[in-house]
C-alpha positions in Angstrom: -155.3 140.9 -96.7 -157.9 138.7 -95.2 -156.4 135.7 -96.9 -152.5 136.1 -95.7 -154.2 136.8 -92.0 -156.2 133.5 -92.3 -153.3 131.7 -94.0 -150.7 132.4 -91.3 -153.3 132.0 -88.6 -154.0 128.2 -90.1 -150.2 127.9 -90.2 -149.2 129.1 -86.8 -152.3 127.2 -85.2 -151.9 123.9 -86.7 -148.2 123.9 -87.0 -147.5 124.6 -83.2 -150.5 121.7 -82.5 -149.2 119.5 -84.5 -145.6 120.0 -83.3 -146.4 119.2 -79.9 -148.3 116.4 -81.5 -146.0 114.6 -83.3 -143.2 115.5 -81.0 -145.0 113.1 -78.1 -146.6 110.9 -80.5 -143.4 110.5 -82.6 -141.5 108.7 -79.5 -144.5 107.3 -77.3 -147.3 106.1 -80.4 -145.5 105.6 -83.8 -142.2 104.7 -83.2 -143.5 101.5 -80.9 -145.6 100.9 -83.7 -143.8 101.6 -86.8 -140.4 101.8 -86.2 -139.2 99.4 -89.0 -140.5 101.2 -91.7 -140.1 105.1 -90.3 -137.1 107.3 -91.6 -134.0 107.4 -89.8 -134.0 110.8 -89.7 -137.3 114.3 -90.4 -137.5 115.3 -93.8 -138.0 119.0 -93.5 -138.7 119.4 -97.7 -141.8 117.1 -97.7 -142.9 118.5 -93.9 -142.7 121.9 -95.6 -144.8 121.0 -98.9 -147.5 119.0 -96.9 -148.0 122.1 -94.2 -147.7 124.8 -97.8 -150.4 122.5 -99.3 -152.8 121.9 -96.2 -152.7 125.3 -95.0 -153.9 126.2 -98.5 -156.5 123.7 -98.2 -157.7 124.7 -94.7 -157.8 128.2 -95.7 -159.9 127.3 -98.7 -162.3 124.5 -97.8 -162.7 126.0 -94.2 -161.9 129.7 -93.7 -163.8 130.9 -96.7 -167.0 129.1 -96.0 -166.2 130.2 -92.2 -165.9 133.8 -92.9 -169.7 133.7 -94.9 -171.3 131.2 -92.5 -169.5 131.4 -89.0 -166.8 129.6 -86.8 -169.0 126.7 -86.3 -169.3 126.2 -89.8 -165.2 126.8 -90.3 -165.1 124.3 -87.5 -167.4 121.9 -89.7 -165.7 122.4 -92.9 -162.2 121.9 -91.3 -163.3 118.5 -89.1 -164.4 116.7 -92.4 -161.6 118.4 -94.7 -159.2 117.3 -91.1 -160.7 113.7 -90.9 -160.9 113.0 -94.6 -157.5 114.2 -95.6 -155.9 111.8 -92.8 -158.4 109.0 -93.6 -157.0 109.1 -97.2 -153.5 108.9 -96.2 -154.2 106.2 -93.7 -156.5 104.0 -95.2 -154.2 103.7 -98.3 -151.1 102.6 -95.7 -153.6 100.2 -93.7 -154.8 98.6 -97.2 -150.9 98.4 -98.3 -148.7 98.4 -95.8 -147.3 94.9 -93.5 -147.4 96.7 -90.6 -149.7 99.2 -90.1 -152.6 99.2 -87.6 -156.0 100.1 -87.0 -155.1 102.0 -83.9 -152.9 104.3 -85.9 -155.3 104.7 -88.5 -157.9 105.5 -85.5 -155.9 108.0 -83.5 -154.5 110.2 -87.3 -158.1 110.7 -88.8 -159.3 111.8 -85.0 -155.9 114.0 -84.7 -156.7 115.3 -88.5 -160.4 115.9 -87.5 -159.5 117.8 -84.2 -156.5 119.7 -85.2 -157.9 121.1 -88.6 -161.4 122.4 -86.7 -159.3 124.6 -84.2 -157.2 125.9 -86.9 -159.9 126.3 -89.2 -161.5 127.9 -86.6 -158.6 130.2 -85.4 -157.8 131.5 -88.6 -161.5 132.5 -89.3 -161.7 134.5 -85.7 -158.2 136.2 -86.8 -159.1 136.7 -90.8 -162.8 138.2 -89.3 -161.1 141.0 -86.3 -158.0 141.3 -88.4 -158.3 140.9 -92.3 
């Protein structure tokens, strides 16, 4: 039980993050910045194997230690899981991509960082009181 708690409690945190997110950085940041080589249109199927995977991840690399060691260490776990995760797929498009830039690159691994801490975080506190 304390795993489907911290799982849905990762989900629900860093989903409705990074939807607000994406849906002012999508316009306003990337687009601008991007908009040659972005998709026409979302691709839920991907969206939906990337969140399946990552919340999996968060729940793993973060949560667990969390729930021995303490929010802060949840927190810890999910800002380097967060920033490494992004830095990986960023990195690789800066080193191979025409027209990617450093600002991007930047702004994703601190969003990554960030937005995996609170969840980490979130799901811990919910797993702990509720799982």
């Amino acid at each position: 039980m304390t795993w489907i708690v911290a799982a849905i409690a990762a989900a629900v945190v860093f989903g409705a993050m990074d939807a607000v997110w994406l849906g002012w950085a999508g316009p306003n940041f990337y687009r601008p910045r991007l908009g040659d080589i972005l998709a026409d249109s979302f691709r839920m199927a991907p969206a939906l194997a990337f969140y399946a995977a990552y919340v999996c991840a968060i729940v793993w690399f973060a949560v667990r230690p969390g729930l021995a060691g303490g929010i802060a260490a949840a927190a810890l776990n999910g800002a380097l899981l967060g920033a490494i995760c992004y830095a990986t797929y960023d990195l690789t498009n800066q080193a191979t991509l025409r027209h990617w830039s450093l600002a991007i690159t930047l702004a994703d691994i601190a969003w990554g960082a960030f937005a995996t801490a609170v969840a980490a975080s979130a799901a811990t506190f919910a797993a702990g009181k509720l799982g």
